[in-house]
C-alpha positions as CSV (number, residue, x, y, z in Angstrom):
1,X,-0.6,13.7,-7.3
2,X,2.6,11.7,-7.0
3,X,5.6,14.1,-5.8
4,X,9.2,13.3,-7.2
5,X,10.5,12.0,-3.8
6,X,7.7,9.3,-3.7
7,X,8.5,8.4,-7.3
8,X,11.9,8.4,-7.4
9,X,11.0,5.8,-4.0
10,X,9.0,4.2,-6.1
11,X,11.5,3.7,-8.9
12,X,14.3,2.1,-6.1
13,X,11.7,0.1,-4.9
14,X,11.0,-1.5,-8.5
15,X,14.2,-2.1,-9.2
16,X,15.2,-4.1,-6.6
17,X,12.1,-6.0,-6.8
18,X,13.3,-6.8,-10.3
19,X,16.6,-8.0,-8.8
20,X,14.9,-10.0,-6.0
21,X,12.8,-11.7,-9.0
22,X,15.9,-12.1,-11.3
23,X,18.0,-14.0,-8.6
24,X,15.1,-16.1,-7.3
25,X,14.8,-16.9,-11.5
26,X,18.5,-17.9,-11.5
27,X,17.9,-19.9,-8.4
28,X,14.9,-21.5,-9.4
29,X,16.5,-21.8,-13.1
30,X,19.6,-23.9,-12.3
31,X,18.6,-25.9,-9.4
32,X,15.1,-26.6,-10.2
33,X,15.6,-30.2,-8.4
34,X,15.4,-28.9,-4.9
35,X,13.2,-25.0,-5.4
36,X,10.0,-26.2,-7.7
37,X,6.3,-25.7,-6.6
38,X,4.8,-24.4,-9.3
39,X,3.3,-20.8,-9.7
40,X,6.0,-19.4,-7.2
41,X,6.4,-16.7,-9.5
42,X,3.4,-15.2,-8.7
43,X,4.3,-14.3,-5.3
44,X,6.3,-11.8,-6.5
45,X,3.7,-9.2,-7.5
46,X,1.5,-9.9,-4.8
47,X,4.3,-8.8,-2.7
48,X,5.8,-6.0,-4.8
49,X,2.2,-4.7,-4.9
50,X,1.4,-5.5,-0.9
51,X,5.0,-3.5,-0.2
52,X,4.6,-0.5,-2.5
53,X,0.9,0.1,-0.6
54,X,2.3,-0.4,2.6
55,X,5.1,2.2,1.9
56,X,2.5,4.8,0.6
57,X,0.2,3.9,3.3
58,X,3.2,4.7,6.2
59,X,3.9,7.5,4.2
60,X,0.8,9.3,4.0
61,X,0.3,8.7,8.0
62,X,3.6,10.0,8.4
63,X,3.4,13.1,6.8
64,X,-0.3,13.2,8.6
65,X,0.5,12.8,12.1
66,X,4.1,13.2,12.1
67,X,6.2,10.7,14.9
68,X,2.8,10.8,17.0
69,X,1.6,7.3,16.1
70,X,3.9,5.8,13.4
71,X,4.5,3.2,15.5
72,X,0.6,2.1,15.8
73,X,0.4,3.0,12.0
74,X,3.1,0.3,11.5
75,X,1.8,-2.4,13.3
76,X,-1.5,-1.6,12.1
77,X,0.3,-2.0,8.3
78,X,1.9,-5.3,9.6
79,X,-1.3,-6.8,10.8
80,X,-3.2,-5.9,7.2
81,X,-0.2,-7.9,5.4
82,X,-0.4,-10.7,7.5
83,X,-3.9,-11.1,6.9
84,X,-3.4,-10.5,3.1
85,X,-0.6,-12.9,3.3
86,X,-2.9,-15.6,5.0
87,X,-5.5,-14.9,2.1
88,X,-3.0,-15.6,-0.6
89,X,-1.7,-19.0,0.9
90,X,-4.9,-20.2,1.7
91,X,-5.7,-21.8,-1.5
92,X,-2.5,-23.7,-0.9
93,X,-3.5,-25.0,2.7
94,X,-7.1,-25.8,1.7
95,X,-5.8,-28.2,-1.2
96,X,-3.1,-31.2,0.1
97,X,-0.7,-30.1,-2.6
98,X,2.7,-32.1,-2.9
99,X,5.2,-28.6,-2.6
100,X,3.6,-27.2,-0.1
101,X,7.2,-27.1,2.2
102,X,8.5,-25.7,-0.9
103,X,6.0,-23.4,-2.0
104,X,5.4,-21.7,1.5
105,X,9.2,-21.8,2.5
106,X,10.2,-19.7,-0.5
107,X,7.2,-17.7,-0.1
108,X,8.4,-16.4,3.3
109,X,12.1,-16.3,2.3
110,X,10.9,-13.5,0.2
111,X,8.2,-11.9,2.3
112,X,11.3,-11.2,4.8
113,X,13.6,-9.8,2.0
114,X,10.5,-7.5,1.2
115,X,10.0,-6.4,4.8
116,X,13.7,-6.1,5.3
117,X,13.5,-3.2,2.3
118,X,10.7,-1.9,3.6
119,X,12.0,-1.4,7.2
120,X,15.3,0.4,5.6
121,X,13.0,2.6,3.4
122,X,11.4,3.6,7.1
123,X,14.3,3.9,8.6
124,X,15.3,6.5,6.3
125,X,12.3,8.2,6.5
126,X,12.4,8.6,10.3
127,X,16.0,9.6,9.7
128,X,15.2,12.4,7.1
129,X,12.8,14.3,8.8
């Protein structure tokens, strides 16, 4: 069962998923010129939904084994979303596609805005217990 503290976490993190999407829209909307490569959009879940497991995942260890190994348990988290993250832009190094600088350079601008929330979410998790 989901408690309200991992909701309301939950809810936060949404949100400002929604606001990451909405300003790389706006950005993608009105200069279109220098940010297409088409399906970029669909990074977006893959990372919201990468994130949100990797947030449950420390959590669960955390509550688990306490400060013991959360440092392990993070790396271990990191070195699953890098191999994800290879798997999802494979497709897009096995084909010679013509925005691939564009494609993969937006991809990891948002990648680090997603790990940049997720290490403030740890960091106030190690803070608040």
């Amino acid at each position: 069962m989901i408690s309200k503290r991992q909701f309301k976490i939950f809810m936060n993190f949404s949100f400002i998923a929604i606001l990451v999407f909405a300003i790389h829209y706006l950005l993608f909307y009105f200069f279109r010129r220098y940010f297409y490569a088409p399906n970029i959009f669909w990074v977006h879940p893959f990372l919201f939904l990468l994130s949100i497991l990797f947030i449950f995942t420390v959590n669960i260890i955390f509550k688990k084994t306490k400060r013991k190994n959360i440092a392990n348990a993070y790396m271990l988290t990191i070195l699953g979303k890098i191999i994800f993250t290879l798997l999802f832009l494979l497709p897009l190094f096995i084909n010679n596609n013509v925005f691939k600088k564009e494609y993969v350079s937006q991809f990891f601008v948002i990648y680090f805005v997603y790990m940049t929330i997720e290490l403030v979410y740890l960091s106030k998790l190690l803070k608040s217990s």
